[in-house]
VOPAGU-2260 file (C-alpha; in pm, 1 decimal, decimal comma):
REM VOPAGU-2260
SITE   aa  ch    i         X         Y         Z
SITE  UNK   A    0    2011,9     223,3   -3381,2
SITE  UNK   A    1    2135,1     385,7   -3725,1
SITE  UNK   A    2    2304,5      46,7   -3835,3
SITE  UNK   A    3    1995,3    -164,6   -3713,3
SITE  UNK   A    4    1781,2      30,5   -3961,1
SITE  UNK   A    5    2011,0      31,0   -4229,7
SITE  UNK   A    6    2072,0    -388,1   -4170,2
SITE  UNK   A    7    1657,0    -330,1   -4210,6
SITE  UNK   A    8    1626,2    -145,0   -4471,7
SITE  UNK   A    9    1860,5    -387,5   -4696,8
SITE  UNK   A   10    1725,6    -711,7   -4553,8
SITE  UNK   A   11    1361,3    -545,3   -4722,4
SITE  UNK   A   12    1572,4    -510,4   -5025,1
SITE  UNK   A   13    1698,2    -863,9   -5061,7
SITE  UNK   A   14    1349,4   -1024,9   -4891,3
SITE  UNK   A   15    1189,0    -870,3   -5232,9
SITE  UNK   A   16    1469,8   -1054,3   -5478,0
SITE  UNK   A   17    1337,3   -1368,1   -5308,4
SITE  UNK   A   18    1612,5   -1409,4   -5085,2
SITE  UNK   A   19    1500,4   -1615,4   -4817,7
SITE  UNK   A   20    1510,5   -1427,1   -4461,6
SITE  UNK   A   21    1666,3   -1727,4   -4265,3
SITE  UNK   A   22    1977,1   -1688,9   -4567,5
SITE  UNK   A   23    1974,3   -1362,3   -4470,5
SITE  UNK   A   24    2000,4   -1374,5   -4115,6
SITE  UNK   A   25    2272,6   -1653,8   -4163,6
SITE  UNK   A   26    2496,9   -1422,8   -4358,1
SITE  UNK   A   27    2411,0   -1094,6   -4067,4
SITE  UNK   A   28    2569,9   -1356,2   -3784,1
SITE  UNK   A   29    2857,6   -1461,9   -4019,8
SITE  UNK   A   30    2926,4   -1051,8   -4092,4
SITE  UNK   A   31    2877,2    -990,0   -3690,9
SITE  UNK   A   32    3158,2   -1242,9   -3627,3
SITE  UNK   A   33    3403,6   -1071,5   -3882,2
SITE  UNK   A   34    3305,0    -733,5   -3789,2
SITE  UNK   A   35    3385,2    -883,0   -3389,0
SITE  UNK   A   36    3741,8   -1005,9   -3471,9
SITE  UNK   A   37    3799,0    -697,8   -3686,4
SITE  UNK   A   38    3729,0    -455,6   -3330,1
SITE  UNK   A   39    3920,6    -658,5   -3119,4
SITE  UNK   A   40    4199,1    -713,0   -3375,4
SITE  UNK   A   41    4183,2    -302,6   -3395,8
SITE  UNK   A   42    4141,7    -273,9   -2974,6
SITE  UNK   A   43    4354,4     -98,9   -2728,1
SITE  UNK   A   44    4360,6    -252,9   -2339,5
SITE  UNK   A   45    4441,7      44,6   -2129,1
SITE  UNK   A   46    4323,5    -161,5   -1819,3
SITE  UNK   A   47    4668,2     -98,9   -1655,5
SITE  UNK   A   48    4686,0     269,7   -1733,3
SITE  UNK   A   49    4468,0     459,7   -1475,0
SITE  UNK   A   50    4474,5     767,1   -1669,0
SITE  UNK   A   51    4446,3     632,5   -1982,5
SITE  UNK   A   52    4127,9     378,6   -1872,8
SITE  UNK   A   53    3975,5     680,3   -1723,7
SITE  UNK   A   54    4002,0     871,5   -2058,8
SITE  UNK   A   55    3845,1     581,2   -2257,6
SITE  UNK   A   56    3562,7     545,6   -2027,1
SITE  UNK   A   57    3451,2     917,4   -2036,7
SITE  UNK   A   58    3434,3     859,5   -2411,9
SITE  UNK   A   59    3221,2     592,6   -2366,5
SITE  UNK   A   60    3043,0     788,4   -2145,9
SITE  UNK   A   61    3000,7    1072,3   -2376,6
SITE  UNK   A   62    2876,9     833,3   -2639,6
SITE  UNK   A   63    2645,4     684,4   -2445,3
SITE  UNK   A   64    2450,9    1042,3   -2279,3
SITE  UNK   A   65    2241,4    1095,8   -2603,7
SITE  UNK   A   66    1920,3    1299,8   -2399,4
SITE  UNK   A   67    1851,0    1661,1   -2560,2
SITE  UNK   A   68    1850,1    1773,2   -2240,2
SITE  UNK   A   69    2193,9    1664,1   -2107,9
SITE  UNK   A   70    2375,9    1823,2   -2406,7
SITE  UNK   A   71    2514,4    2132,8   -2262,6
SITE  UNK   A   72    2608,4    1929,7   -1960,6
SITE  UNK   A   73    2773,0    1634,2   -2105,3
SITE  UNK   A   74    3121,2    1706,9   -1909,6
SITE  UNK   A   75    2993,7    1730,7   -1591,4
SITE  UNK   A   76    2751,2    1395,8   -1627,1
SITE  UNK   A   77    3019,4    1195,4   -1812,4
SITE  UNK   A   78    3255,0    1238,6   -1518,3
SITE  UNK   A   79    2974,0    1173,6   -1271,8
SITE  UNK   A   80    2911,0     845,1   -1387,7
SITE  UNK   A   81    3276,7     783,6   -1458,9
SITE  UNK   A   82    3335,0     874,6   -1114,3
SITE  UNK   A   83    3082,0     662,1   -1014,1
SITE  UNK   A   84    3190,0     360,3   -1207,6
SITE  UNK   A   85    3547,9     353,1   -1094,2
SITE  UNK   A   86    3400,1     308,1    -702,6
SITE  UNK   A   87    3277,6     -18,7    -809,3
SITE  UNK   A   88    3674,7    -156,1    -797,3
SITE  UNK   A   89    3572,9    -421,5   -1085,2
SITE  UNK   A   90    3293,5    -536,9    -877,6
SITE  UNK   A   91    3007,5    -463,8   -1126,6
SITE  UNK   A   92    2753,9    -476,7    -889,4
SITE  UNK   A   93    2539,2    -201,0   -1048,0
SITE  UNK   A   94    2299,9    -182,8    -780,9
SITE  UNK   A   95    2573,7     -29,1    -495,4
SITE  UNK   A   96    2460,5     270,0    -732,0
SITE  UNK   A   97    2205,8     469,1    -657,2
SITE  UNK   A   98    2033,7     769,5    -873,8
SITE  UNK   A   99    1765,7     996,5    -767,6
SITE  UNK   A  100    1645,4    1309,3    -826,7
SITE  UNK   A  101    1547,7    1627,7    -695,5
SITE  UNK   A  102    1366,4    1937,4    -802,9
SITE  UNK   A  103    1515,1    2263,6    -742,1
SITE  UNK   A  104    1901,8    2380,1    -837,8
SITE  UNK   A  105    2053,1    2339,1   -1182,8
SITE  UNK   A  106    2190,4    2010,4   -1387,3
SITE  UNK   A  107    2516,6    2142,1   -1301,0
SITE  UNK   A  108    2448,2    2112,6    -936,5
SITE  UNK   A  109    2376,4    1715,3    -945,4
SITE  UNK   A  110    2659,7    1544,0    -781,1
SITE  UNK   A  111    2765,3    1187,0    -655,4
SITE  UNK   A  112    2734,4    1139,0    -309,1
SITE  UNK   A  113    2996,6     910,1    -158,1
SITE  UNK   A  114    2700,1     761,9      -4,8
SITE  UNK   A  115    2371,7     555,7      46,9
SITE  UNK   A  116    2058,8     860,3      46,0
SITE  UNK   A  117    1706,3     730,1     118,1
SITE  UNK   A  118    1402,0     964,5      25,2
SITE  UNK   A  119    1217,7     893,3     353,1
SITE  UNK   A  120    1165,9    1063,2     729,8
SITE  UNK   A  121    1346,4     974,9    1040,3
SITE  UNK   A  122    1040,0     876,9    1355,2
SITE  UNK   A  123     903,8    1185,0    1555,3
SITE  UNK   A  124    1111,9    1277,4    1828,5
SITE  UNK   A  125    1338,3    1030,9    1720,8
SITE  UNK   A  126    1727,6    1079,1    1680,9
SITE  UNK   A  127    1837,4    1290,3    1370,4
SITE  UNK   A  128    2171,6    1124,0    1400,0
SITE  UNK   A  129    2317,7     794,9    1515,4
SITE  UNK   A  130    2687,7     704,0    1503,0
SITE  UNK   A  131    2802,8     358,7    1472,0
SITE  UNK   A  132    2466,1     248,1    1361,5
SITE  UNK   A  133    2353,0    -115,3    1442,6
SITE  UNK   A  134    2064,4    -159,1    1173,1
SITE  UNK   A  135    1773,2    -431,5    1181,6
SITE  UNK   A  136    1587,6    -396,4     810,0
SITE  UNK   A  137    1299,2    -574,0     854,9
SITE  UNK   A  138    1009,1    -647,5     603,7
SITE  UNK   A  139     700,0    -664,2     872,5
SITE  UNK   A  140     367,2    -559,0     964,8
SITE  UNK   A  141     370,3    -270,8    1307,7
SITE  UNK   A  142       1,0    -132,8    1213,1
SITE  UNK   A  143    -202,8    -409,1    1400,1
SITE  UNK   A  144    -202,0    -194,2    1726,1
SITE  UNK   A  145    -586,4     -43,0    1615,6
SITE  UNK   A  146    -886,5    -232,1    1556,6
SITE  UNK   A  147    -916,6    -193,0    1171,5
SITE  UNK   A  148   -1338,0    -159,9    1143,7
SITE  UNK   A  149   -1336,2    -193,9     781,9
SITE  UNK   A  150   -1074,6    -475,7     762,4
SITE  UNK   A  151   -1233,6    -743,2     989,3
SITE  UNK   A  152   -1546,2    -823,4    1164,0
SITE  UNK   A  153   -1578,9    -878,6    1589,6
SITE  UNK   A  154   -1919,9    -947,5    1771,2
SITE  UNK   A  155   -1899,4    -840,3    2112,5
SITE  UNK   A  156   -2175,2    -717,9    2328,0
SITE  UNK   A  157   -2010,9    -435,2    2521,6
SITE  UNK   A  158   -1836,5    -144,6    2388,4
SITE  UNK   A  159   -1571,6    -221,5    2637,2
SITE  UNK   A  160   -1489,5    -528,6    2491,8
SITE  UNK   A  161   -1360,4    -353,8    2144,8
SITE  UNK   A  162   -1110,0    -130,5    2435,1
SITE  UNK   A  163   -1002,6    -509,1    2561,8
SITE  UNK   A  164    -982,7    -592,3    2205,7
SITE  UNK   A  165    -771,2    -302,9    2149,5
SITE  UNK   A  166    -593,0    -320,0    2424,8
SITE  UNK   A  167    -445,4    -700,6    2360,9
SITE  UNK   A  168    -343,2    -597,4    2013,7
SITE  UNK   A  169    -121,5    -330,2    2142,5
SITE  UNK   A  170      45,8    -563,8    2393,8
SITE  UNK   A  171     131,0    -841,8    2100,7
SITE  UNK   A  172     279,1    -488,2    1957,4
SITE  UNK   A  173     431,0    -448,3    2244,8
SITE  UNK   A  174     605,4    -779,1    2265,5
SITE  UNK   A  175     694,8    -776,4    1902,6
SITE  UNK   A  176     896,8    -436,4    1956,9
SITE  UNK   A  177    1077,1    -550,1    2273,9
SITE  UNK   A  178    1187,2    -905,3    2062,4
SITE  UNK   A  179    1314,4    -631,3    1800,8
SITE  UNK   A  180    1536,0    -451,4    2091,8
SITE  UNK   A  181    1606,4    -736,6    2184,7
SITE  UNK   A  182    1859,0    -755,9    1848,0
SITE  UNK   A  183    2075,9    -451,1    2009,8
SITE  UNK   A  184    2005,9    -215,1    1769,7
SITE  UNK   A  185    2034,5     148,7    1771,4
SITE  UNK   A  186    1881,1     171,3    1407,5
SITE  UNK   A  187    1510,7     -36,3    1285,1
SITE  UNK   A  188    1419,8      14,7     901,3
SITE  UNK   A  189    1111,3    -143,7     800,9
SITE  UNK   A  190     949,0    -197,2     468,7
SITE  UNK   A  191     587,6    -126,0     570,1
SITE  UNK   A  192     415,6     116,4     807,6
SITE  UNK   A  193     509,6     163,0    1162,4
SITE  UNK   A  194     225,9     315,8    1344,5
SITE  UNK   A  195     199,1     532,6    1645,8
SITE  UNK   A  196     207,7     315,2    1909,7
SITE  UNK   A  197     503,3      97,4    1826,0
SITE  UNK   A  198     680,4     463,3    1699,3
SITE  UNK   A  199     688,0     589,4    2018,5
SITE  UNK   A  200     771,7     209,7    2173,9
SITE  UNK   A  201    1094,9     291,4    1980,6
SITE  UNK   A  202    1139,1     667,5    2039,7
SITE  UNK   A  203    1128,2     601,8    2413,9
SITE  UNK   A  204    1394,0     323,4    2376,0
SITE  UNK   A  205    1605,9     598,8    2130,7
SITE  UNK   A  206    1596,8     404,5    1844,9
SITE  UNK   A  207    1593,8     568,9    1503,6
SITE  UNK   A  208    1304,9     387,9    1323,6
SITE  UNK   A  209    1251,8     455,6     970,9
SITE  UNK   A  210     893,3     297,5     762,7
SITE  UNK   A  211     784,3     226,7     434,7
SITE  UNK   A  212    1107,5     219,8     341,5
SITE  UNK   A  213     984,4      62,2     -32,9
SITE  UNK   A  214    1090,9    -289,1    -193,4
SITE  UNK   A  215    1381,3    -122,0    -371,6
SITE  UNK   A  216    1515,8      74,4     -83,9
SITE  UNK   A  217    1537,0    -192,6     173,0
SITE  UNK   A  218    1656,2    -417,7     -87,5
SITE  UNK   A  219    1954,3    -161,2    -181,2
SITE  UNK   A  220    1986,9    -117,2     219,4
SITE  UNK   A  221    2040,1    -450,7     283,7
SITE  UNK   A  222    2310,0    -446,7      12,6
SITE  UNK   A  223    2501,3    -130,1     112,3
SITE  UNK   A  224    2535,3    -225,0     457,6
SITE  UNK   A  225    2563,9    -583,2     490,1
SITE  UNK   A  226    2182,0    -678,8     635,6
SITE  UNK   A  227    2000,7    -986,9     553,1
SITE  UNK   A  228    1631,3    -889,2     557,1
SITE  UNK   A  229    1389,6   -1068,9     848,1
SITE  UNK   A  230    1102,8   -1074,9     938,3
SITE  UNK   A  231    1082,1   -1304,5    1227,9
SITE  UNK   A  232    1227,3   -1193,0    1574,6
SITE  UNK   A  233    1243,0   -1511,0    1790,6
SITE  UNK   A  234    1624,3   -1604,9    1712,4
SITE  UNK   A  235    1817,7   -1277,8    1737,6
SITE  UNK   A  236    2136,5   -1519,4    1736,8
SITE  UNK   A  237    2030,0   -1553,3    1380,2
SITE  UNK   A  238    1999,1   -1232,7    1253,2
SITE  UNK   A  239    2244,7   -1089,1    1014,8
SITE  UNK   A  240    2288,7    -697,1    1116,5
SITE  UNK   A  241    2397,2    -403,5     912,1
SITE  UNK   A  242    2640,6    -146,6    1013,6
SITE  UNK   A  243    2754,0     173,2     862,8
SITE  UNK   A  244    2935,8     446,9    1055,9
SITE  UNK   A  245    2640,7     732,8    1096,0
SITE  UNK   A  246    2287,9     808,0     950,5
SITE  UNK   A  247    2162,6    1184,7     928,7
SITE  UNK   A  248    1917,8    1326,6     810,7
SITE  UNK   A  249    1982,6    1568,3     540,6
SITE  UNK   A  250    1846,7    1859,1     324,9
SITE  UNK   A  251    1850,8    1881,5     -37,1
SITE  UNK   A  252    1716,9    2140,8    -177,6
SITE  UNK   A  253    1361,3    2172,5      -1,9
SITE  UNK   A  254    1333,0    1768,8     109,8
SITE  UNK   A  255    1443,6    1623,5     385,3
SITE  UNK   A  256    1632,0    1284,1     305,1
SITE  UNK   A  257    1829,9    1012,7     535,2
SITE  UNK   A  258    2222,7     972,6     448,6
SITE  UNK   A  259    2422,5     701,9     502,1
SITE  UNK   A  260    2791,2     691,9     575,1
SITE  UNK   A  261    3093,2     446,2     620,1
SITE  UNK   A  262    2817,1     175,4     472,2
SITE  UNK   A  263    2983,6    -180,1     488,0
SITE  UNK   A  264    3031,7    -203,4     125,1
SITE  UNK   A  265    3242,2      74,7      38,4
SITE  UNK   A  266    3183,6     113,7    -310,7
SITE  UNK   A  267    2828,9     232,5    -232,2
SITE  UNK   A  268    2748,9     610,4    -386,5
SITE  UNK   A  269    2394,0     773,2    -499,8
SITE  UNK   A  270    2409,8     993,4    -832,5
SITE  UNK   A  271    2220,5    1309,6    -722,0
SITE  UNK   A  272    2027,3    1479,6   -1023,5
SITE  UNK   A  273    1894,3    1831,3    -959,6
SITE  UNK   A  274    1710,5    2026,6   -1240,5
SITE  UNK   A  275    1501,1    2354,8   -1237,1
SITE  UNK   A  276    1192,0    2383,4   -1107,6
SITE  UNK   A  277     961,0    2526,6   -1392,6
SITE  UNK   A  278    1066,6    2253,5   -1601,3
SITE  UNK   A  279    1042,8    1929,8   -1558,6
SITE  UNK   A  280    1154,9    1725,5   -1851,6
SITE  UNK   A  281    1477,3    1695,4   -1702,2
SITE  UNK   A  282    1316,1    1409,0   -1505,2
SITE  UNK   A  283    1211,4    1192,5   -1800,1
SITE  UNK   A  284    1491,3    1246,2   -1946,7
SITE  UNK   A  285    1840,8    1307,8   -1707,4
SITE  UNK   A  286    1786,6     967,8   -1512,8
SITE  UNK   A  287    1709,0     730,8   -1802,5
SITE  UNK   A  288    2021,5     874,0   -1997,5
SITE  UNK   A  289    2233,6     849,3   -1716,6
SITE  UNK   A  290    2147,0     462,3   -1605,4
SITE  UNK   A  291    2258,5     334,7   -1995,8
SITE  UNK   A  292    2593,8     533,9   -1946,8
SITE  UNK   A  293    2674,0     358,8   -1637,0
SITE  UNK   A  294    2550,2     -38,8   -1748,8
SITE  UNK   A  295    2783,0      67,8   -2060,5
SITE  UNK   A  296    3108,8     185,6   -1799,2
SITE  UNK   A  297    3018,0    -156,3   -1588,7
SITE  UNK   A  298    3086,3    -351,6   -1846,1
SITE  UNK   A  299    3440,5    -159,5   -1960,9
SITE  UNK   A  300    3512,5    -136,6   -1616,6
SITE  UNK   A  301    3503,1    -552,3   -1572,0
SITE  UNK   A  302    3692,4    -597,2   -1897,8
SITE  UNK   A  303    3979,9    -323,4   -1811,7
């Protein structure tokens, strides 16, 4: 940002000696290309020196975490995203990483999970823990089991015919969730509400269903663990599954959040941010430091 304003502040300069700007920009991209062949001319490749690499990229790293806030903590957060980096095996696929954060703890106590964590609730009386997971992520509608009054308009002339009513939208529920099961699955994630009804369809058929899973997570779910996301149920042959070796629910700090391990793509891992309680400018600030830092070890990463 320094040498932007200073390129600024003499382009003003020569603008008011009647320099014309497009000169001026022509001579910037000529000095861009020399200053270019001067760094690589100057560069070291320590691609095939693990150690080495790994040293580089933490200085990149430390370059890169500029927040106020992470300055006492630049060790720690450099290897973290270092750390996190390297799992990518030259892949660059930036979103196999994952960063959230939670209140409570220290900056010191943010980790990387060797992981996929989602910030949502396992069903009631639903299974806290399934191994060898089968997963169906779906991107549906399961809250058409009530009559919404407010959303649609139905003359009858008996009472009883709204409980009819009512009753024939909970058995096309019905029949949706038993296409579902019909997928084998041990594991449903769904990008809108799941209400009651079709909840306890799957808690009596012990299948961990998990709802409003939003746009990013089921998109970063799908990823991870090798789903294609459907929302049609007639052709299960067709249906791409996802797998991952076990889902559990886990605390951190005072939230309840659902872990996934042994996801498909192996490189998958969620940066873990903690910060105190009474202050909470750590979460302006910690996450959009630590997401530049990473694009910048991508793209060293994929070079080296």
């Amino acid at each position: 940002m320094s040498n932007c304003w200073l390129c600024f502040q003499e382009a003003e300069q020569l603008v008011s000696q009647k320099i014309h700007p497009q000169t001026i920009v022509t001579g910037w991209r000529k000095a861009a290309t020399q200053a270019r062949q001067a760094l690589e001319k100057s560069s070291l490749d320590h691609g095939d020196d693990p150690e080495k690499f790994r040293v580089d990229l933490l200085n990149i790293s430390r370059t890169t975490l500029s927040s106020k806030i992470l300055t006492h903590h630049i060790e720690h957060f450099a290897n973290l995203t270092v750390d996190a980096v390297l799992r990518l095996k030259g892949s660059g696929n930036l979103d196999a990483i994952q960063i959230i954060k939670k209140l409570g703890g220290a900056l010191d106590d943010s980790y990387l999970d060797e992981g996929f964590l989602l910030d949502k609730k396992i069903g009631v009386n639903q299974p806290k823990r399934i191994e060898k997971a089968r997963i169906l992520v779906a991107n549906t509608p399961m809250d058409t089991d009530k009559i919404k009054v407010f959303g649609s308009r139905v003359r009858v002339d008996a009472i009883s015919k709204v409980a009819e009513l009512e009753l024939a939208e909970k058995e096309k529920m019905k029949n949706k969730v038993e296409k579902i099961m019909k997928h084998g699955i041990n594991v449903f994630i769904n990008r809108q509400l799941i209400y009651n009804y079709p909840e306890q369809l799957f808690t009596d058929a012990g299948v961990m269903a998990i709802e409003h899973a939003d746009f990013e997570g089921v998109e970063r779910l799908a990823l991870v663990t090798g789903a294609e996301i459907t929302s049609t149920f007639d052709n299960p042959e067709c249906v791409k599954l996802g797998h991952c070796d076990l889902i559990e629910e886990i605390m951190i700090g005072e939230d309840r959040l659902i872990k996934f391990s042994g996801v498909e793509l192996g490189e998958a891992c969620t940066i873990v941010l903690r910060g105190a309680r009474p202050s909470r400018s750590w979460t302006r600030q910690s996450g959009p430091s630590t997401m530049p830092s990473v694009s910048s070890l991508r793209r060293s990463r994929r070079r080296g």
